[in-house]
C-alpha positions in Angstrom: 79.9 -22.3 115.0 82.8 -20.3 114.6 83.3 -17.5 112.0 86.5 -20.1 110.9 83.8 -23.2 110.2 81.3 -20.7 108.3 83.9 -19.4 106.3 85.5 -22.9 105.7 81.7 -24.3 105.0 80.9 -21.5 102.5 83.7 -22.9 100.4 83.0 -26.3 100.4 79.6 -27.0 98.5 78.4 -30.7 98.1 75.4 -31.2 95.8 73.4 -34.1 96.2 70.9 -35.2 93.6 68.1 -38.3 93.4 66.1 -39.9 91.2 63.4 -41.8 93.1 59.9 -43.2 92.3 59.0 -44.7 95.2 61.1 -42.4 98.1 64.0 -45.0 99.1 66.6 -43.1 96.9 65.4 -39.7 98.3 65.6 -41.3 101.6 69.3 -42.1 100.9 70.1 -38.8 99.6 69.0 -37.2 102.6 71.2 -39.2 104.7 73.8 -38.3 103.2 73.4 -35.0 102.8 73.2 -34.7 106.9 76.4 -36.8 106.5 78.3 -33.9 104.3 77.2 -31.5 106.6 78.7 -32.9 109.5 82.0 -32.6 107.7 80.9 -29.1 107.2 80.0 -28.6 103.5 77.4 -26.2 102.7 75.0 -28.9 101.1 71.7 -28.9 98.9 69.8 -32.2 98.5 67.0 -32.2 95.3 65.6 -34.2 92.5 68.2 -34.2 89.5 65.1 -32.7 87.2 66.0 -29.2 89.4 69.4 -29.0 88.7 70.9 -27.8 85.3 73.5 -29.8 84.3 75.9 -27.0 83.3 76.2 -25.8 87.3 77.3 -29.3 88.4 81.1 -27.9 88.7 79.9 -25.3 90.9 80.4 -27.6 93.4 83.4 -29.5 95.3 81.8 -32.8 95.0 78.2 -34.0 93.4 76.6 -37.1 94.7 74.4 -39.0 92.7 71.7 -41.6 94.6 69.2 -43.1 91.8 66.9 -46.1 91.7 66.0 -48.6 88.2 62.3 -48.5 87.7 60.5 -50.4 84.6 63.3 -51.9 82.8 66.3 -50.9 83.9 65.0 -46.8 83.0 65.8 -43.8 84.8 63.4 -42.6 87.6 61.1 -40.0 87.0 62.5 -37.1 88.6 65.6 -37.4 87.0 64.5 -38.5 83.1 64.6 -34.4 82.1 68.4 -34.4 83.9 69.3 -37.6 81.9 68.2 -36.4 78.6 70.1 -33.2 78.9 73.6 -35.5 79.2 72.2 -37.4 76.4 72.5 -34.4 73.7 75.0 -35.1 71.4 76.1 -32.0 70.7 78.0 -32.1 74.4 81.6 -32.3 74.2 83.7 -35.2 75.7 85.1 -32.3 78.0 81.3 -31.2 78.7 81.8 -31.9 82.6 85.5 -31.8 82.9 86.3 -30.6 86.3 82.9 -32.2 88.1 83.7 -34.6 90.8 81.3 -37.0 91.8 80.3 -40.5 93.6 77.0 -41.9 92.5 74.9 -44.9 94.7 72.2 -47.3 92.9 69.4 -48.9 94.8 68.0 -51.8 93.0 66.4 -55.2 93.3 68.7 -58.3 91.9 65.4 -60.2 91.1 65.4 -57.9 87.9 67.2 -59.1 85.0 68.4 -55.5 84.9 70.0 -55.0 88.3 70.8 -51.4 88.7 71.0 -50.3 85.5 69.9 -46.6 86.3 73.0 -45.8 88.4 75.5 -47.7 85.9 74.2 -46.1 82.9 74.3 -42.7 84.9 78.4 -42.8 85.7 79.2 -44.3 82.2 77.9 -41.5 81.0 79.5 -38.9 83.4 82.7 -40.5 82.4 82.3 -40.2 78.9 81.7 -36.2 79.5 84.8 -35.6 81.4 83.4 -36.1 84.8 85.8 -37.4 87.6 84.5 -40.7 90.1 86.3 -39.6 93.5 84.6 -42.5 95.0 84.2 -45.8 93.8 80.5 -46.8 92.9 77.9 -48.6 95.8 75.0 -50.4 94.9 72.4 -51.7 97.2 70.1 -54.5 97.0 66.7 -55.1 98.1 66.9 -59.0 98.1 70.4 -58.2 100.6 69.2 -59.8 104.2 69.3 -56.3 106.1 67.7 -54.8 102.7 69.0 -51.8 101.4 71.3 -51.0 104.4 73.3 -53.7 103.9 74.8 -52.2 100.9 74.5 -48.5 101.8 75.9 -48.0 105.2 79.3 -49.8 104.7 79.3 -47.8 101.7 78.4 -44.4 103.2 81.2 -45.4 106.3 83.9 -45.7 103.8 83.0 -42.4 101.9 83.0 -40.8 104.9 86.5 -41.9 105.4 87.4 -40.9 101.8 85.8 -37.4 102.1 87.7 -36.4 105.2 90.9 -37.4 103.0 90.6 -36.2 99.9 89.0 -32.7 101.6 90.6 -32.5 104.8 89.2 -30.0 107.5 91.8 -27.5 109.0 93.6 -28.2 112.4 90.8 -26.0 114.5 87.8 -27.9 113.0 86.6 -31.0 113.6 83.7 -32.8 111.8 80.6 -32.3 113.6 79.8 -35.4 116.2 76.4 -37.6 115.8 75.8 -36.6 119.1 75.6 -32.6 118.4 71.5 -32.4 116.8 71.9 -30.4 113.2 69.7 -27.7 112.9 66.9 -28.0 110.4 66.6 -25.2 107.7 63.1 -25.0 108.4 61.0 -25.2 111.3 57.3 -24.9 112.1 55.6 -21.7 113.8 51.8 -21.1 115.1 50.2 -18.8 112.2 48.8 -16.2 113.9 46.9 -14.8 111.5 45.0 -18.0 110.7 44.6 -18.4 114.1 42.6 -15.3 114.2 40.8 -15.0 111.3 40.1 -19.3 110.4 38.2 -21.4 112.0 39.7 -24.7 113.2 39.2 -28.2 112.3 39.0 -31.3 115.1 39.8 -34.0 112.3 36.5 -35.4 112.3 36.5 -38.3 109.7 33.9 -38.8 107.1 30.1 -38.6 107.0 30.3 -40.5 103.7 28.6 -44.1 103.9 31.0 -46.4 102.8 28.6 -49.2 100.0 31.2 -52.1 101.3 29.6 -55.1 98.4 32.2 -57.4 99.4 30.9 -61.0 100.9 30.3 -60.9 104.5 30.0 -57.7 107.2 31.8 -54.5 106.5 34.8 -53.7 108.4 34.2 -52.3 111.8 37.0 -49.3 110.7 36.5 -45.5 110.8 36.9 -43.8 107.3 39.8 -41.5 106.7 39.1 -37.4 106.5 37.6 -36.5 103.6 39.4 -33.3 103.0 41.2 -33.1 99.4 44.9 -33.1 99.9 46.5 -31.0 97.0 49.0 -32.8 94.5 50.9 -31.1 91.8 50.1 -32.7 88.4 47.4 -34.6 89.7 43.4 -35.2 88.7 40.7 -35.3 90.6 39.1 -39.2 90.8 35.9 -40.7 92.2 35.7 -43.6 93.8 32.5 -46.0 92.5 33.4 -49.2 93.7 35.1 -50.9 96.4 34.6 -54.7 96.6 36.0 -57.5 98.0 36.5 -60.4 95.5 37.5 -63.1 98.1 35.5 -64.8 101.0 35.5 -63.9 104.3 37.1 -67.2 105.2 39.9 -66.7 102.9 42.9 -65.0 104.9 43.5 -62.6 102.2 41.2 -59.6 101.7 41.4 -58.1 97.8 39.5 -55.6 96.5 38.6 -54.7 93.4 38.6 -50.7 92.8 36.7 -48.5 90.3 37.7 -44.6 90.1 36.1 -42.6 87.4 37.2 -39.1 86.5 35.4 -36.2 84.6 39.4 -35.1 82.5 39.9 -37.5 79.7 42.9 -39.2 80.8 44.5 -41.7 78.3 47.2 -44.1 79.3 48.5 -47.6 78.6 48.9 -51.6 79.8 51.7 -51.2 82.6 50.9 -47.7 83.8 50.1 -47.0 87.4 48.3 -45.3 89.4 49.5 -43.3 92.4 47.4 -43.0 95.5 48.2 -40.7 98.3 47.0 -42.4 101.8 46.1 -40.3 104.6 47.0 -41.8 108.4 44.6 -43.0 110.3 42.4 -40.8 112.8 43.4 -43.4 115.9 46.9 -43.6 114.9 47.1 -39.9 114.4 45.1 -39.3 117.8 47.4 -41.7 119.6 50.9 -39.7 118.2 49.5 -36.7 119.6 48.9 -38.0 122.7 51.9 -39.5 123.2 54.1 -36.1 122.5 51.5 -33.9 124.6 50.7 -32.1 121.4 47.0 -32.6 122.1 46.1 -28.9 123.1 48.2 -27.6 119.9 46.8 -30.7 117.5 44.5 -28.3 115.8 45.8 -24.4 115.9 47.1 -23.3 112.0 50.9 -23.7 111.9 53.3 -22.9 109.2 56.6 -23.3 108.0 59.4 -20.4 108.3 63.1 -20.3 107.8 65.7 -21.1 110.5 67.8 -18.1 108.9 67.0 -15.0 108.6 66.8 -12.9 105.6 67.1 -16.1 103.2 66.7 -16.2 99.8 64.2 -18.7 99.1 65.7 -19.0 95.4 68.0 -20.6 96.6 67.8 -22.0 100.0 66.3 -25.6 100.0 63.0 -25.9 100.4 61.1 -26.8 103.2 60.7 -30.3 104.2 56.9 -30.8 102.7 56.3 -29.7 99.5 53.1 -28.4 98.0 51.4 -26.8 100.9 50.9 -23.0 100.2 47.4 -24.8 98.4 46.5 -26.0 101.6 43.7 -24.0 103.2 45.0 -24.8 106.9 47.9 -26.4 108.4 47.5 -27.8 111.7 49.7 -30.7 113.3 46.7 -33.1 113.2 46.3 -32.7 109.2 50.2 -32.8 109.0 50.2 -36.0 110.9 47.2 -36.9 108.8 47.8 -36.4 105.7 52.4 -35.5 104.9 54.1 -37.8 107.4 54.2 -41.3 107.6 54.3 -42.2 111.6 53.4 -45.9 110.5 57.1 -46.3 108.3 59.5 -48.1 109.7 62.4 -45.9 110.8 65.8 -45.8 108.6 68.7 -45.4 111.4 68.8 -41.8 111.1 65.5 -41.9 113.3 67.2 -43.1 116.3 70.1 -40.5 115.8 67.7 -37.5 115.9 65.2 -38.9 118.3 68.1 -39.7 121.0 68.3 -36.1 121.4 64.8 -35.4 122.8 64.9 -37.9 125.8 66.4 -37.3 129.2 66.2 -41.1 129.9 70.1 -42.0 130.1 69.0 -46.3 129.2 66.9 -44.9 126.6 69.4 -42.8 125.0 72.2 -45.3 125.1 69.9 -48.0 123.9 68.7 -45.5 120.7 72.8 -44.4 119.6 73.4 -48.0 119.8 70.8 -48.6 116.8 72.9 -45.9 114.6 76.4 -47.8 114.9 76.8 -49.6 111.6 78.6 -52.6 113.9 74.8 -53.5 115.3 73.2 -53.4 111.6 71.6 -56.8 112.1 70.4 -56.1 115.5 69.1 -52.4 114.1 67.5 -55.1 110.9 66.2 -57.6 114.1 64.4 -54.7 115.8 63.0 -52.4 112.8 62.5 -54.3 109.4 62.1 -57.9 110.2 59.1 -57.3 113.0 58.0 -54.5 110.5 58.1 -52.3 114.0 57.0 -48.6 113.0 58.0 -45.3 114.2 54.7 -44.6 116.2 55.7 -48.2 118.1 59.1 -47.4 118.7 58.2 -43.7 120.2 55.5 -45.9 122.3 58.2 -48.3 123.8 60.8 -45.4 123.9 58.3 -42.8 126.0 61.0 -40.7 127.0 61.4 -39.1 123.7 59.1 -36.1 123.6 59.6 -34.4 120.0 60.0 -31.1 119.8 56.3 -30.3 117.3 58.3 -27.5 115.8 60.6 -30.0 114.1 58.5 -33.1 113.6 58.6 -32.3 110.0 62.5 -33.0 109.8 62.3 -35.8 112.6 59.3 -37.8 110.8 59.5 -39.3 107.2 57.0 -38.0 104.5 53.5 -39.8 103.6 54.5 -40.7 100.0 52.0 -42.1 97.5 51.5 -45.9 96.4 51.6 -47.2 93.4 49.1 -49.8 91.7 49.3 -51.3 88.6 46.1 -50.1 86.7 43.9 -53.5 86.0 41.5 -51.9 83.2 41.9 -51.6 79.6 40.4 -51.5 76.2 36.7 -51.0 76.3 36.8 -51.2 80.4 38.8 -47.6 80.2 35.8 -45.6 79.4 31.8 -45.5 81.0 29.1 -43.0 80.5 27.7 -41.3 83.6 23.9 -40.7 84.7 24.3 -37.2 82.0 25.1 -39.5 79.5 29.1 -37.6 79.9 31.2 -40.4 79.0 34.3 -40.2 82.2 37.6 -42.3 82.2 37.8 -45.4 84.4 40.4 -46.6 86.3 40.4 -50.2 88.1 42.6 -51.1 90.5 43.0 -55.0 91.8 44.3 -54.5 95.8 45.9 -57.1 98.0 45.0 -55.3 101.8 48.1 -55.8 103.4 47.2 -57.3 106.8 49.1 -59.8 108.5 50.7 -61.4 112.1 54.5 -60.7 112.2 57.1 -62.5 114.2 56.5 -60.6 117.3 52.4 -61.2 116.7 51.9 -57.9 116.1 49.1 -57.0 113.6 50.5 -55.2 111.0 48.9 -52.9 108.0 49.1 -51.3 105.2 48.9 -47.4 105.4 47.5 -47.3 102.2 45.5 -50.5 101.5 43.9 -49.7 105.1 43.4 -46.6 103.9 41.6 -48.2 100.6 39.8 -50.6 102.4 38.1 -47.9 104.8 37.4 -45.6 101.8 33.6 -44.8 101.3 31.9 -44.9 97.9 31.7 -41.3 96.3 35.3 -40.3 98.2 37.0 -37.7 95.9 40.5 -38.1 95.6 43.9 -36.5 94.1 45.9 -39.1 92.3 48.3 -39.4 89.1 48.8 -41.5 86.6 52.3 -43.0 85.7 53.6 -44.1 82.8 54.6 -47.8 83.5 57.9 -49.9 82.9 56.4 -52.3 80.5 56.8 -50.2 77.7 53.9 -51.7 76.1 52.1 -49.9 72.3 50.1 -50.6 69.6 53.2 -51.7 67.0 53.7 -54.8 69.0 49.6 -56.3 68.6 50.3 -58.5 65.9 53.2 -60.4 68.2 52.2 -63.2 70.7 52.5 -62.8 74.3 53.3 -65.0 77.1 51.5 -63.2 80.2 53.2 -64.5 83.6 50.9 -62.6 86.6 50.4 -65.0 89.8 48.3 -63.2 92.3 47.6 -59.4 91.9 50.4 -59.3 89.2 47.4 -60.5 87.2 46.1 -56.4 87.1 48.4 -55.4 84.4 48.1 -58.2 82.4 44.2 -57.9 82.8 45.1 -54.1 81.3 47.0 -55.6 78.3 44.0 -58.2 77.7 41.4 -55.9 77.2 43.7 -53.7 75.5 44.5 -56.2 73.0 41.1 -57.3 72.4 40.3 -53.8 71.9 42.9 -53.7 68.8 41.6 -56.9 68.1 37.9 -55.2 67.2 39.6 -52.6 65.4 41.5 -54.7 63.5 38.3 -56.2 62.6 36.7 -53.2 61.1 40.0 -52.0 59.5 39.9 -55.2 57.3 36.1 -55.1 57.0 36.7 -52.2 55.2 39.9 -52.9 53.0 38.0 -55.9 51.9 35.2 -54.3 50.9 37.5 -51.6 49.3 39.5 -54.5 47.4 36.3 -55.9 46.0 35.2 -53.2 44.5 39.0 -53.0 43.0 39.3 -56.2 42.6 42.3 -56.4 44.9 43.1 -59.5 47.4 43.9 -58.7 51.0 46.0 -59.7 53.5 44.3 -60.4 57.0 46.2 -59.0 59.7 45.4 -60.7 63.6 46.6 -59.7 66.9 49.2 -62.5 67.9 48.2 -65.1 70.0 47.5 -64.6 74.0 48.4 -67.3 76.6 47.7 -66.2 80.4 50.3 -67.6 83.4 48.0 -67.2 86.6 48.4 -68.2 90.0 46.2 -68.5 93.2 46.0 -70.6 96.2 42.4 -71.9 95.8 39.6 -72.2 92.7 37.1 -70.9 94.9 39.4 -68.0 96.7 41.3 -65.8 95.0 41.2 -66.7 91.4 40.9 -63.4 90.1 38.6 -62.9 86.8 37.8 -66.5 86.3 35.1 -65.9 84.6 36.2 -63.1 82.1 38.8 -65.1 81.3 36.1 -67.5 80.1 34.3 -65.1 78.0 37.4 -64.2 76.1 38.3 -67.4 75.6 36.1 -67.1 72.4 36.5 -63.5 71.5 40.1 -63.0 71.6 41.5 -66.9 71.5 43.0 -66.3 75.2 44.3 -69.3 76.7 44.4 -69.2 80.7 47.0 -72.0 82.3 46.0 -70.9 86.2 47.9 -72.7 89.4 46.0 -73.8 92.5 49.0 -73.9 94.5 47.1 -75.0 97.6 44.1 -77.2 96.3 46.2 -80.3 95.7 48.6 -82.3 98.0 52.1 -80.8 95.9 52.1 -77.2 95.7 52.1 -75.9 92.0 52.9 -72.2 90.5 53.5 -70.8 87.4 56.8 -71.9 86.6 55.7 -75.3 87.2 53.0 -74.5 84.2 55.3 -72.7 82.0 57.1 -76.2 82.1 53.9 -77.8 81.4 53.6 -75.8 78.7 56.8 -75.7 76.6 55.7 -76.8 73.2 53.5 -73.4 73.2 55.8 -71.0 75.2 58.9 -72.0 73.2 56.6 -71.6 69.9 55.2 -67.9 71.0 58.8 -66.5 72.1 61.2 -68.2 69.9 59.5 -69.3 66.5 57.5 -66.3 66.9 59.3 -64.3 68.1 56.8 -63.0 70.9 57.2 -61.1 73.9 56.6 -62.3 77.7 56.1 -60.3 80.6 56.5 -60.9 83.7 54.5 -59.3 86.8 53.5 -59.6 90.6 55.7 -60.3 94.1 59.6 -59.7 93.9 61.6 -62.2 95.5 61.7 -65.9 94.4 59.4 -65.7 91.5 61.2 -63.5 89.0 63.8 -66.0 89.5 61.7 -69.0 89.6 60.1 -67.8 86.2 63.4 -67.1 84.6 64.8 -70.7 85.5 61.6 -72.5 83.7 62.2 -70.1 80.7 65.3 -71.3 80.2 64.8 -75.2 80.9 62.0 -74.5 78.0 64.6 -73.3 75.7 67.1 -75.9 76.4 64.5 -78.6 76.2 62.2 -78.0 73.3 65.2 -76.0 71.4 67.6 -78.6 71.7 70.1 -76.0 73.5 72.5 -76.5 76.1 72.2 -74.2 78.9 74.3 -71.2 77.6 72.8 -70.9 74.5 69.6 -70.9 76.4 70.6 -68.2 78.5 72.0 -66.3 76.0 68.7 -66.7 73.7 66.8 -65.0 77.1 69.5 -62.2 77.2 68.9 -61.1 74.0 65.3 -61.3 74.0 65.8 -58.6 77.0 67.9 -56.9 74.4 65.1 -56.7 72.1 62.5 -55.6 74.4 60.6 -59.3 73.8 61.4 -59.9 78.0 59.4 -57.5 80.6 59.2 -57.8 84.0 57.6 -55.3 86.6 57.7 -56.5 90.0 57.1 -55.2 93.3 
């Protein structure tokens, strides 16, 4: 680079800032921050949480990629950055002078469609903040996904940027054929190379108790080191069982974790599990690179410039490792980078630069021209084709290990709704030490794709392989259901077909819980008022009707027989769809329609609340359609009045929906 293009790059800054929860945002952001810097600005790409507000006009040009989690909040990483231009002591002039373009990921099955990234540039406009770009959006129910929204919308910006901040007559935007160098690469550590002694990956000598129906899967367990995680508590594992048959083609587990912290949390929160790779898929990377004979020397990160200040230079591309006792490329591979992902475009870009094959590297810069979008979709999301497959069918491409951390995406942690509540939050171990509980209700993703490929999982595979007793770093989440205490005495319509049933199991248990203490409460004011002579008011928790669906009775209908038990207890009333053990299929909109009298009773004359939980995609929708026929038929409404009766119970908070 010429001392022209530093000097012109040092005084053009772009800032690019996320808020993600599950990685996709991050993922965008990171694109486009490769994107900037091919039109040489000097860029930083973080979480919004890192940044202080007051430095965003510092830069020539901030862009903003957010997600909507729960309903239609802020991510987590970027909730501190959102309250901070929510004080209202900031003047309308507060960010006068900061240009910016902002990008929403979202999911149109919501009722609250990218809400996150709307209410984020309202509010930059209403503090003097300048749009030099209009808006994008993507959505996750769009045929090529996310893409489809983001990459025409990135092509045009692109466009815009090299307009609005043109590039002097000797420089010319960086090509997508010249490789970017990465800010940080990795090194052999010498001194743990002399002094530590190495690890071959073996995996764990734990016996896994599998108490599911039927032979235990013929699967190695994972490594049983403990990975470190920031925030996070440490979590036993004391059951792992499958709760449908053998013969049934879906294989769900239900999961008990107990930890020694007292950990409180809610209905709706989830738990985050961080999955480690598997030993044969990590063994076969390896192979495939010839990184065998360096797979297990200590390696670390260092700086691709020297004398850096690490205040400020971004930092490197996996976070959280100085805990680590040894870094090797097997526990990298293992354990940080996700080799099973499918690959975002920007793979083939970077990975067209390690082969010498001429059809190879034609065939991969072909997959980064936004004109073959639906044949990049045709080869990468609709087989569900991962990176390790792809680097198997291109075997030219020999990566670099140095740089794999840059080239490979990172092993981010899943989230499950937490299926336990009430009494089930608590048990007392063999000290009599009384340890929070956490249950988890798993679908192991397993299944035949279009190209009859097997596909998996990384982290239910992961689950499924785990041996009782495993010790594991997770984190609790607060969920998007927003559910408390002050709502017990309102009814609830719980929608959950399939594993959506885990949070409403939560809220059940929960809500019986309440129930009991309800109980004693007005045990005792009664008592109280007698002696006084003073009537009292019984106060209930509202009613509680249960939406389920399953294919079969004798499959997967999840907590059957709780269900029956509280029947009594708590007055729950279970509607559950066999969709498969009749002629005519049936789901839970098909009940809720059954059912109108009583949902239209709980959510209008009551004025209760419904949520909704379990698969994205058509049953949201499905859901929301009954709702509405209920209103229109049993309140006598036509159909706007109906829909406008549903919007404003989302107003109100009295409509939930956490999908996935």
């Amino acid at each position: 680079m010429s001392a022209d293009s530093i000097s012109h790059e040092s005084s053009r800054t772009a800032l690019i800032l996320y808020g993600s929860e599950t990685g996709n945002a991050q993922d965008v952001a990171e694109e486009l921050g490769r994107l900037l810097e091919r039109l040489h600005f000097l860029t930083r790409v973080t979480d919004m949480n890192s940044v202080d507000v007051s430095t965003l006009s510092l830069h020539t040009v901030a862009i903003f990629t957010t997600s909507t989690t729960g309903q239609g909040d802020i991510p987590t990483n970027a909730r501190a950055f959102w309250k901070s231009l929510l004080r209202r002591r900031l003047p309308a002039d507060y960010l006068q002078g900061v240009k910016f373009a902002a990008f929403g990921l979202g999911d149109s099955s919501y009722p609250k469609f990218n809400w996150a990234v709307r209410k984020l540039q309202k509010r930059l406009f209403q503090l003097g903040a300048r749009e030099i770009y209009p808006r994008g959006e993507a959505d996750e129910q769009h045929p090529e996904g996310s893409d489809g929204g983001y990459l025409p919308w990135s092509v045009e910006l692109r466009a815009h940027l090299l307009h609005k901040y043109p590039l002097p007559n000797n420089i010319s935007p960086i090509p997508d054929d010249v490789l970017l160098q990465p800010k940080w690469t990795l090194e052999v550590d010498k001194i743990s190379n002399a002094e530590r002694p190495t690890t071959n990956g073996n995996t764990s000598e734990l016996h896994s108790e599998y108490q599911g129906p039927g032979p235990p899967p013929n699967v190695a367990a994972p490594p049983n080191d403990l990975v470190p995680i920031p925030a996070s508590i440490k979590a036993t594992l004391t059951k792992n069982i499958r709760v449908t048959p053998p013969s049934h083609w879906q294989d769900a587990r239900h999961l008990t974790f107990v930890t020694e912290s007292s950990v409180d949390y809610l209905p709706g929160d989830v738990l985050t599990i961080f999955p480690k790779n598997s030993s044969e898929d990590v063994e076969r990377f390896l192979q495939l690179m010839g990184w065998v004979s360096q797979a297990d020397k200590p390696i670390q990160f260092v700086p691709t410039t020297a004398s850096v200040d690490l205040q400020t230079y971004p930092p490197p591309p996996i976070p959280n490792l100085l805990p680590y006792p040894q870094l090797t490329l097997r526990s990298l591979l293992t354990n940080y980078l996700d080799i099973t992902s499918i690959p975002r475009r920007s793979f083939f870009s970077i990975i067209s630069h390690f082969t010498n094959d001429v059809m190879h590297k034609e065939r991969l810069i072909e997959f980064t021209n936004p004109e073959y979008i639906d044949e990049l979709y045709d080869y990468t999301t609709r087989p569900r084709r991962s990176i390790l497959e792809v680097l198997q069918e291109f075997e030219s491409v020999k990566i670099p290990w140095q740089c794999v951390a840059t080239v490979i995406p990172l092993l981010r942690g899943r989230q499950f709704s937490i299926a336990s509540g009430g009494p089930l939050k608590t048990s007392i171990n063999d000290d009599m030490i009384q340890q929070t509980k956490i249950e988890l209700l798993v679908a192991i993703v397993k299944y035949r794709t279009v190209i009859k490929k097997i596909r998996e999982g990384v982290c239910t595979r992961y689950l499924a392989t785990l041996p009782i007793g495993s010790l594991l770093n997770v984190t609790i989440q607060q969920g998007g259901l927003g559910i408390s205490k002050a709502e017990a005495n309102k009814p609830v319509v719980m929608i959950g077909p399939g594993t959506g049933v885990a949070p409403m199991r939560s809220l059940i248990w929960e809500r019986f819980a309440w129930s009991e203490q309800l109980k004693i409460q007005q045990k005792n004011a009664s008592t109280a008022a007698t002696n006084i002579n003073s009537p009292t008011h019984p106060i209930r928790v509202g009613e509680n009707v249960l939406f389920f669906g399953c294919r079969n009775r004798t499959s997967d209908n999840f907590f059957a027989q709780e269900w029956a038990d509280l029947e009594d207890q708590l007055g729950l009333k279970v509607f559950t769809a066999f969709s498969r053990d009749q002629k005519q299929k049936v789901y839970v909109q098909d009940l809720v329609r059954e059912q109108s009298e009583t949902v239209f009773r709980l959510l209008h004359d009551q004025q209760g609340i419904v949520y909704i939980c379990g698969s994205s995609g058509k049953m949201p929708q499905a859901v929301r359609e009954a709702l509405i026929e209920v209103f229109e038929r049993e309140g006598m409404f036509d159909r706007s009045i109906a829909e406008g009766y549903l919007l404003r119970m989302e107003k109100e908070g009295r409509y939930k929906q956490e999908t996935w």
